[in-house]
PQR file of N, CA, C, O and H, with PARSE charges and radii, in Angstrom:
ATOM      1  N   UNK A   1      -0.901  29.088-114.390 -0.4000 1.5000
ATOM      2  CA  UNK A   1      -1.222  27.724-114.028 -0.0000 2.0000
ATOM      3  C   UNK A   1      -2.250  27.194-115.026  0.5500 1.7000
ATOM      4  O   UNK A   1      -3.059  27.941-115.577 -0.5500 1.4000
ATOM      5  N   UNK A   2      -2.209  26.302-115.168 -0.4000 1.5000
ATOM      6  CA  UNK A   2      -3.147  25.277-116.565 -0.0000 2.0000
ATOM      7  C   UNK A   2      -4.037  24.465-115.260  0.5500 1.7000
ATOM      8  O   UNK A   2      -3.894  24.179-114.071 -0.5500 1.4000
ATOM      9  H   UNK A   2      -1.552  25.695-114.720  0.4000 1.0000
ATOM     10  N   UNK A   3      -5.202  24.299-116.564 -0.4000 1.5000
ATOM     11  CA  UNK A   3      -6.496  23.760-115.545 -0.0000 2.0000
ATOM     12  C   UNK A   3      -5.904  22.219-115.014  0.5500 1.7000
ATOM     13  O   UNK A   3      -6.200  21.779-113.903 -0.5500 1.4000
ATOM     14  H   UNK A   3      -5.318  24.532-117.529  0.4000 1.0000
ATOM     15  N   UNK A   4      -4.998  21.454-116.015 -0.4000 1.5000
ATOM     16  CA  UNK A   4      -4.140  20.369-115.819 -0.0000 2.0000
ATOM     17  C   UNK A   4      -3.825  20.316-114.269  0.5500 1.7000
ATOM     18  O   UNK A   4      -4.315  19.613-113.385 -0.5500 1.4000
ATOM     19  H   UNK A   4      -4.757  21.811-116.917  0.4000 1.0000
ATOM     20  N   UNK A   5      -2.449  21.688-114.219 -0.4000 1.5000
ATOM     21  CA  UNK A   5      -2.100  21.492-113.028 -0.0000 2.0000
ATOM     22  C   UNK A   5      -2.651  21.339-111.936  0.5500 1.7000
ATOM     23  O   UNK A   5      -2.411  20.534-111.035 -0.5500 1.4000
ATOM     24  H   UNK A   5      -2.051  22.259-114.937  0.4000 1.0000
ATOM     25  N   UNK A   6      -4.032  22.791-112.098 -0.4000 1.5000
ATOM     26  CA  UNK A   6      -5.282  22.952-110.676 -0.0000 2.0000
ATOM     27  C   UNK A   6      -6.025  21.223-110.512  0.5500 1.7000
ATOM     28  O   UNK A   6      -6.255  20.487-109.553 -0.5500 1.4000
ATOM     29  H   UNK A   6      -4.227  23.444-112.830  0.4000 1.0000
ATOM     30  N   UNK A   7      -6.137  21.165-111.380 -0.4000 1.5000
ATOM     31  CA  UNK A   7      -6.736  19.619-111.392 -0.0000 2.0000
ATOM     32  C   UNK A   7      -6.212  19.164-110.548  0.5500 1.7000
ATOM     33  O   UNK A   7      -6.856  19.053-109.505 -0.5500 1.4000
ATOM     34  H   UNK A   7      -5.950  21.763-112.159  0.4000 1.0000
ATOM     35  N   UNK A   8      -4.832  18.693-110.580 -0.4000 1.5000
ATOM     36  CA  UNK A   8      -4.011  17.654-110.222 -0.0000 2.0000
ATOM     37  C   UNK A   8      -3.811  18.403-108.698  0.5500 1.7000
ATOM     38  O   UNK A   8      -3.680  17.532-107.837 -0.5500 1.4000
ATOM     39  H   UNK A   8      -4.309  18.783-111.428  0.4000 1.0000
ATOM     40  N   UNK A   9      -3.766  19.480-108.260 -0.4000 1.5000
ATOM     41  CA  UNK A   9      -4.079  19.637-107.291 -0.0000 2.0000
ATOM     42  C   UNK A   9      -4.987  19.863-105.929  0.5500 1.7000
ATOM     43  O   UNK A   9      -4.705  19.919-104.732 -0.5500 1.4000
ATOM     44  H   UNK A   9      -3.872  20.187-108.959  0.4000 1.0000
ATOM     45  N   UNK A  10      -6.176  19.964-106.663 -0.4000 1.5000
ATOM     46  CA  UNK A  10      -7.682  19.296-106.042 -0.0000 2.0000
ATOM     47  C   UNK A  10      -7.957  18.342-106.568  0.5500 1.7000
ATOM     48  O   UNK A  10      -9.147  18.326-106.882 -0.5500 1.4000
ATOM     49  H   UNK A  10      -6.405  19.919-107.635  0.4000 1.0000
ATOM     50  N   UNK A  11      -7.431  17.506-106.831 -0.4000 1.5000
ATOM     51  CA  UNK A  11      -7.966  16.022-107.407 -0.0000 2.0000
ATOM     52  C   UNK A  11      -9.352  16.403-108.511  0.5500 1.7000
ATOM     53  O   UNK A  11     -10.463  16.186-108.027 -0.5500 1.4000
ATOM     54  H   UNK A  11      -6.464  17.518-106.575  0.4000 1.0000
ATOM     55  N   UNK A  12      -9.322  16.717-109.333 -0.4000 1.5000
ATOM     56  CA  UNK A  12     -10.335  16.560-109.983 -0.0000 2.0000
ATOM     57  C   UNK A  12      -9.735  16.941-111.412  0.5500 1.7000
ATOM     58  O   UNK A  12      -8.794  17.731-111.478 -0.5500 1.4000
ATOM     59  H   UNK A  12      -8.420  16.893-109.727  0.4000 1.0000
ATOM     60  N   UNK A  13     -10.339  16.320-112.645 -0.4000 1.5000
ATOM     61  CA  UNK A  13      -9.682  16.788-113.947 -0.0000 2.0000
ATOM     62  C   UNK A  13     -10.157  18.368-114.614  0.5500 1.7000
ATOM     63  O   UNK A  13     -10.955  19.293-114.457 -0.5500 1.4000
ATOM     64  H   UNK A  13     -11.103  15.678-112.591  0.4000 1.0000
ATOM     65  N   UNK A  14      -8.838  17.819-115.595 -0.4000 1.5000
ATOM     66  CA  UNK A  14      -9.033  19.510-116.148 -0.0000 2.0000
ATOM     67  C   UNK A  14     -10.449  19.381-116.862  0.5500 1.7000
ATOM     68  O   UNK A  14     -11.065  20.428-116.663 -0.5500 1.4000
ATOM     69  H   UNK A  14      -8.189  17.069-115.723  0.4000 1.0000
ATOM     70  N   UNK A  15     -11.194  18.480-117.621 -0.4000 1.5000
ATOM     71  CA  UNK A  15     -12.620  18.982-117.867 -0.0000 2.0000
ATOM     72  C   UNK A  15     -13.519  19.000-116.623  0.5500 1.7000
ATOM     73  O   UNK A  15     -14.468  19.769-116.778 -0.5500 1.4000
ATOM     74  H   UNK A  15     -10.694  17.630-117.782  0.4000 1.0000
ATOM     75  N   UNK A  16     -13.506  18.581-115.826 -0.4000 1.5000
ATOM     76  CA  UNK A  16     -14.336  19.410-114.619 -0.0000 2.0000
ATOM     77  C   UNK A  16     -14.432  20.909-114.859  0.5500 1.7000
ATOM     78  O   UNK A  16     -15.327  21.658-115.254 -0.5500 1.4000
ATOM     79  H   UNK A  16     -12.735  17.956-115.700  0.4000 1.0000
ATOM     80  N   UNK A  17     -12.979  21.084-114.412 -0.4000 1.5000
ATOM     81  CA  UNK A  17     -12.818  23.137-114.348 -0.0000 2.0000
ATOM     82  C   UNK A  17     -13.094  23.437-115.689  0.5500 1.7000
ATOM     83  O   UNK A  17     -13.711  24.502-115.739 -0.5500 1.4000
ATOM     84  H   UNK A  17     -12.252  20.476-114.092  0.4000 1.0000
ATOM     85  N   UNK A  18     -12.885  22.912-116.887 -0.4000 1.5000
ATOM     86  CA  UNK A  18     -13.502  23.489-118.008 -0.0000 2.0000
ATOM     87  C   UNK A  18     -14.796  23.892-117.867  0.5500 1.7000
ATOM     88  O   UNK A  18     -15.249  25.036-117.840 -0.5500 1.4000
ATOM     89  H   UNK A  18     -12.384  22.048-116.846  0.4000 1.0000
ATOM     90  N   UNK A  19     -15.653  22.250-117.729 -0.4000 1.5000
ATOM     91  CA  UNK A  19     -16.948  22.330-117.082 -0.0000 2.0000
ATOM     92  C   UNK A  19     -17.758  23.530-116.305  0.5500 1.7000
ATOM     93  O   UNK A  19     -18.849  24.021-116.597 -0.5500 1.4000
ATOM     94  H   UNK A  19     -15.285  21.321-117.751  0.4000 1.0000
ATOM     95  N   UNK A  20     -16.810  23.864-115.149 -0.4000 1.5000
ATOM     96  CA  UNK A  20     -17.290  24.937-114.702 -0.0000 2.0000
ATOM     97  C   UNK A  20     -16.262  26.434-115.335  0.5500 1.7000
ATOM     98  O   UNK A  20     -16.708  27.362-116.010 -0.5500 1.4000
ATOM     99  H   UNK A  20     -15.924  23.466-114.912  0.4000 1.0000
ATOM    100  N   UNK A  21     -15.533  26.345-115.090 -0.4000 1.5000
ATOM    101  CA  UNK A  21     -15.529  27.785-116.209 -0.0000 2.0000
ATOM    102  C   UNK A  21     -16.641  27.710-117.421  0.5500 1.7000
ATOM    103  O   UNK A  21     -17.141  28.806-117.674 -0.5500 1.4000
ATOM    104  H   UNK A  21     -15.171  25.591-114.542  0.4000 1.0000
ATOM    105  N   UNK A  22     -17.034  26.793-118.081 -0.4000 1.5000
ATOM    106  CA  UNK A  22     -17.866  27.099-119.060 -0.0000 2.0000
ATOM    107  C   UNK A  22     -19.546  27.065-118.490  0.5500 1.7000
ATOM    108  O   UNK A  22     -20.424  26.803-119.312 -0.5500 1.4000
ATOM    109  H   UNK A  22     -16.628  25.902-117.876  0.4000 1.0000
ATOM    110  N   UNK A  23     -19.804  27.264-117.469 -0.4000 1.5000
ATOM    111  CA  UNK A  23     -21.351  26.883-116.631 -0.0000 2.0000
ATOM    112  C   UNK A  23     -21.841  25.939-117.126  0.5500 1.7000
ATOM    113  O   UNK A  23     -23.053  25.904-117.339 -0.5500 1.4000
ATOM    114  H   UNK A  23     -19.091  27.477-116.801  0.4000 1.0000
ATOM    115  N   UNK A  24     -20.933  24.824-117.468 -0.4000 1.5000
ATOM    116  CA  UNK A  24     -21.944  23.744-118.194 -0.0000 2.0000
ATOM    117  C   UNK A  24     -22.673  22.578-116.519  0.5500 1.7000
ATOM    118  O   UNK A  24     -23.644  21.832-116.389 -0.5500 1.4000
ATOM    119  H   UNK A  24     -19.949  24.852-117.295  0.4000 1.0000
ATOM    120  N   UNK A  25     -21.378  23.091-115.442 -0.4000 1.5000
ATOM    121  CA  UNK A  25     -21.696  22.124-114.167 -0.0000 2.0000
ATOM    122  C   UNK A  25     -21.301  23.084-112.960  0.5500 1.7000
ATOM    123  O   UNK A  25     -20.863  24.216-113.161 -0.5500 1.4000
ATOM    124  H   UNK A  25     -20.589  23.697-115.548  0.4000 1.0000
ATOM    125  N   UNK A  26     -21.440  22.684-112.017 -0.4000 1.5000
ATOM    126  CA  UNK A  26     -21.533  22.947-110.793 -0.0000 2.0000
ATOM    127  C   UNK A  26     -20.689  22.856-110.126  0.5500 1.7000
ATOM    128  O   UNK A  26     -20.393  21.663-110.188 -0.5500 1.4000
ATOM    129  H   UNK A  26     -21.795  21.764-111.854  0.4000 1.0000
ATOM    130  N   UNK A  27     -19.820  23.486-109.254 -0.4000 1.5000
ATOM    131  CA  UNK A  27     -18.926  22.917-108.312 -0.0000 2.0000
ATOM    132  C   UNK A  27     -19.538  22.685-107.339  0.5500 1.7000
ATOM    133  O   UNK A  27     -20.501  23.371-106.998 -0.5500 1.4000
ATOM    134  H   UNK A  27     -20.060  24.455-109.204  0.4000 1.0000
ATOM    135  N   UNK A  28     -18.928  21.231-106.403 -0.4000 1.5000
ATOM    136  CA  UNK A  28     -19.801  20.662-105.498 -0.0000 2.0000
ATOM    137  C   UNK A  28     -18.839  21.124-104.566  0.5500 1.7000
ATOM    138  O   UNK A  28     -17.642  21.338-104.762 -0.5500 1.4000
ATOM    139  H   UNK A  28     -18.146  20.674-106.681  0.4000 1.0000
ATOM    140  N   UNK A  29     -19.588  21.269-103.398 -0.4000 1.5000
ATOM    141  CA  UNK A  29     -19.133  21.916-101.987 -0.0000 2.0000
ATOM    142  C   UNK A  29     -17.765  21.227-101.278  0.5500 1.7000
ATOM    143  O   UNK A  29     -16.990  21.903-100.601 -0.5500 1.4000
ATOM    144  H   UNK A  29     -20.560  21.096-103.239  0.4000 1.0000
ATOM    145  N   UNK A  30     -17.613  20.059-101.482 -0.4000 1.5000
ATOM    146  CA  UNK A  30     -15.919  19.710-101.379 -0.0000 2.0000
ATOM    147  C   UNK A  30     -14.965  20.017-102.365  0.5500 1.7000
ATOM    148  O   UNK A  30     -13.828  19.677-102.038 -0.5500 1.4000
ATOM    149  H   UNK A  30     -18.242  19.510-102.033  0.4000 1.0000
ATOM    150  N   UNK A  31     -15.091  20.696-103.767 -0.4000 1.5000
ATOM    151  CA  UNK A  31     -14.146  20.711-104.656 -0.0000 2.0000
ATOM    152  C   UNK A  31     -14.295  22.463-103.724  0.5500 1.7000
ATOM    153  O   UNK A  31     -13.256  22.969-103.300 -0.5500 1.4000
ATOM    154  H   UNK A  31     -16.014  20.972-104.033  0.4000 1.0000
ATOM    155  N   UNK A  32     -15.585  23.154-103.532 -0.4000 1.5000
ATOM    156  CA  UNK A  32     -15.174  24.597-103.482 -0.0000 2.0000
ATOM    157  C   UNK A  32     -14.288  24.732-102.122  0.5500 1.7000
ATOM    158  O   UNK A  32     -13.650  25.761-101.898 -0.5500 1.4000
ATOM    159  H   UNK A  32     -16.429  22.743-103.877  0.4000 1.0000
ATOM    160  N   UNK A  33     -14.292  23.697-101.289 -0.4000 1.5000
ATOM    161  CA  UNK A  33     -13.462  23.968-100.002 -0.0000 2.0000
ATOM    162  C   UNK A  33     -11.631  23.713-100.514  0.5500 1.7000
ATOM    163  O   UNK A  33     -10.653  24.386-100.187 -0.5500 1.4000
ATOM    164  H   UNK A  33     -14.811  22.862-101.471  0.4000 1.0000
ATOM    165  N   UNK A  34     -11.698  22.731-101.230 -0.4000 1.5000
ATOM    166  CA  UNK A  34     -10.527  22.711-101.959 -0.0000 2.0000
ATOM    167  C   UNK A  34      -9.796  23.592-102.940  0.5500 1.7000
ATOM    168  O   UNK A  34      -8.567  23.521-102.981 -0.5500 1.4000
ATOM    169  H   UNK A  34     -12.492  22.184-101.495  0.4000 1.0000
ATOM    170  N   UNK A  35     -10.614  24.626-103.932 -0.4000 1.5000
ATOM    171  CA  UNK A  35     -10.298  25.726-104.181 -0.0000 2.0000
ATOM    172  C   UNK A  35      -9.909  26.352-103.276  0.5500 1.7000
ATOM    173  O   UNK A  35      -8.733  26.697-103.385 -0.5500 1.4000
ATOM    174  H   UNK A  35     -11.612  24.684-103.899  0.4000 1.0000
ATOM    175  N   UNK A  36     -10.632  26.788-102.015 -0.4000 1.5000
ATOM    176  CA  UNK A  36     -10.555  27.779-101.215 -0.0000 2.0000
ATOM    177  C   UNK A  36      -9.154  27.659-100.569  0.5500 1.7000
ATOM    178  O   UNK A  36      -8.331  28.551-100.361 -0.5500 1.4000
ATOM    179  H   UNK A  36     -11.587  26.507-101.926  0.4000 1.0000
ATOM    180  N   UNK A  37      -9.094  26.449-100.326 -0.4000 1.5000
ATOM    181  CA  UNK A  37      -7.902  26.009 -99.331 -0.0000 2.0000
ATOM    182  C   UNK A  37      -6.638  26.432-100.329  0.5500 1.7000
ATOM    183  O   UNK A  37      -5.976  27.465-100.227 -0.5500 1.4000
ATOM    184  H   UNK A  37      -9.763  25.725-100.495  0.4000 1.0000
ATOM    185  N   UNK A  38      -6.482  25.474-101.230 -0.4000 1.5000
ATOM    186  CA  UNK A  38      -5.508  25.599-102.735 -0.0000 2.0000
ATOM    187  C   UNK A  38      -4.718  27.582-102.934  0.5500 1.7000
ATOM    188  O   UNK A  38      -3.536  27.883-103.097 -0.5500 1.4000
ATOM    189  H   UNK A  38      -7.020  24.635-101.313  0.4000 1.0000
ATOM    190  N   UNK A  39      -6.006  28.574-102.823 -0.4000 1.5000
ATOM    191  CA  UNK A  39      -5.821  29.631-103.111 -0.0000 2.0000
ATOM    192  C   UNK A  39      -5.906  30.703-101.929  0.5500 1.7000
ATOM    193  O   UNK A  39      -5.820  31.928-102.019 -0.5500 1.4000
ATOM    194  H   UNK A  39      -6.966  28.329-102.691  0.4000 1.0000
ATOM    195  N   UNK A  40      -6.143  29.721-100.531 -0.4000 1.5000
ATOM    196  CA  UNK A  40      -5.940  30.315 -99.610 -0.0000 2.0000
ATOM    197  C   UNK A  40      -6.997  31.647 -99.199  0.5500 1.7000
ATOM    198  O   UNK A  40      -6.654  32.680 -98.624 -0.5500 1.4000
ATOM    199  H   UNK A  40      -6.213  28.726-100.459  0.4000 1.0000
ATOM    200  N   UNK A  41      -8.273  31.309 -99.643 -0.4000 1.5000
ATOM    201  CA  UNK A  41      -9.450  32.613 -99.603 -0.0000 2.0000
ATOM    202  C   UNK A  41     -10.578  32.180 -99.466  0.5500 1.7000
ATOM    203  O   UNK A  41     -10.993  31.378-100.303 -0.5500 1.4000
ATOM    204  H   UNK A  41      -8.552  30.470-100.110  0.4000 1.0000
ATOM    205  N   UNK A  42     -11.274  32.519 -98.546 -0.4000 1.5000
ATOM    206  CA  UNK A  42     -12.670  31.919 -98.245 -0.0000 2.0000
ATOM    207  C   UNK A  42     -13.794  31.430 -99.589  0.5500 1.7000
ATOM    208  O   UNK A  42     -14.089  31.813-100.721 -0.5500 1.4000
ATOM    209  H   UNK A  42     -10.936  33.171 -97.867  0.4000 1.0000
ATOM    210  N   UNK A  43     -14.111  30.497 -98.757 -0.4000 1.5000
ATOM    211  CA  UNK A  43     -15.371  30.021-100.348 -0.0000 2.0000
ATOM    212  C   UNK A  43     -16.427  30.767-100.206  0.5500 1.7000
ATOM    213  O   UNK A  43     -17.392  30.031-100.412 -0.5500 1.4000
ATOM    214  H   UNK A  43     -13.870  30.187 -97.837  0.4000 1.0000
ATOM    215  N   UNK A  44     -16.832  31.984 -99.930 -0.4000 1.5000
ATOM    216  CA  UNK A  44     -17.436  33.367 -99.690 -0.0000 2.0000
ATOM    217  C   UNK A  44     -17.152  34.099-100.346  0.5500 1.7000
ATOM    218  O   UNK A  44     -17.993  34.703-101.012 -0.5500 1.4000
ATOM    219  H   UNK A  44     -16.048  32.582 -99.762  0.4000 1.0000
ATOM    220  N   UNK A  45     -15.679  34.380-100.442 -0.4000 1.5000
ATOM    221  CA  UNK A  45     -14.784  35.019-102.017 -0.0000 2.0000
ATOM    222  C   UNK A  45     -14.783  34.218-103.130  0.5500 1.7000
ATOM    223  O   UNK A  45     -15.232  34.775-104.131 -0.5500 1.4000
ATOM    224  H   UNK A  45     -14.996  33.889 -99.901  0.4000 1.0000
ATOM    225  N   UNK A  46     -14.481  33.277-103.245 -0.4000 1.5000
ATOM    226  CA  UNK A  46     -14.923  32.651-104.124 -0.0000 2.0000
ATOM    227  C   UNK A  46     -15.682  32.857-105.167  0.5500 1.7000
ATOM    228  O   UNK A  46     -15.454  32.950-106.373 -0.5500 1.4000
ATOM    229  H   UNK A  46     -14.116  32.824-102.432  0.4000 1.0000
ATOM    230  N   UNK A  47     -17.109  32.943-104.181 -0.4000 1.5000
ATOM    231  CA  UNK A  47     -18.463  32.743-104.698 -0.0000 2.0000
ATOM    232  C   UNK A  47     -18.671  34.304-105.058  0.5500 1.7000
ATOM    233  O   UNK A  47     -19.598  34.574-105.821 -0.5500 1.4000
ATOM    234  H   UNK A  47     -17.295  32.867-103.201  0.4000 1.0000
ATOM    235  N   UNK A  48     -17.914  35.283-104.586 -0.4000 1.5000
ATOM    236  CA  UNK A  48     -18.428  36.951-104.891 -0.0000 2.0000
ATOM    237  C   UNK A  48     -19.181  37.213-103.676  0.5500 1.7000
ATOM    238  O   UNK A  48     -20.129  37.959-103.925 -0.5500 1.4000
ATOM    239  H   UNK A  48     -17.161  35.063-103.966  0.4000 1.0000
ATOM    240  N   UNK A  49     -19.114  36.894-102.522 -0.4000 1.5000
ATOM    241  CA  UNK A  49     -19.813  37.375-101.766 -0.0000 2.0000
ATOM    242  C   UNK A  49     -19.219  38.197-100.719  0.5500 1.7000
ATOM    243  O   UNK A  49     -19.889  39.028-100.106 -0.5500 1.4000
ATOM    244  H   UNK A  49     -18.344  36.289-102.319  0.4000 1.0000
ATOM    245  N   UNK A  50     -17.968  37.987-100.493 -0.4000 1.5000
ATOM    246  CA  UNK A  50     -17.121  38.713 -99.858 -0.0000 2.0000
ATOM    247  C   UNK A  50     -15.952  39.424-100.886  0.5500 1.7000
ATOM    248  O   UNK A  50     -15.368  38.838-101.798 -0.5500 1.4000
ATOM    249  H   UNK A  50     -17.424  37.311-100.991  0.4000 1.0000
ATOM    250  N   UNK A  51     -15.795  40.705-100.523 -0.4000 1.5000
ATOM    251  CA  UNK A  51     -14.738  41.091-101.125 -0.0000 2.0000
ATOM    252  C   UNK A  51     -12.987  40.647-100.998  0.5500 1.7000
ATOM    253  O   UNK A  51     -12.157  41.194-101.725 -0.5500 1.4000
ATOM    254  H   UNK A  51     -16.269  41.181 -99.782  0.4000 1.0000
TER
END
């Protein structure tokens, strides 16, 4: 999957997720519920806090 597509499926663009793949920004707490949801895994996993 291309950051394009993830984009287009949490509403947010592919330089966002660049953004944060590169630690230049932050994901804000509604994009991480939208990951979570998107990939189906708690935003706890996510974050490394749950295995």
């Amino acid at each position: 999957m291309s950051v394009l597509e993830l984009g287009k499926a949490i509403s947010v663009s592919d330089a966002t997720i660049c953004r944060w793949e590169n630690g230049i920004s932050d994901i804000k707490s509604d994009q991480l519920i939208a990951l979570s949801a998107f990939f189906g895994v708690s935003c706890d996993f996510l974050v490394g806090l749950d295995d």
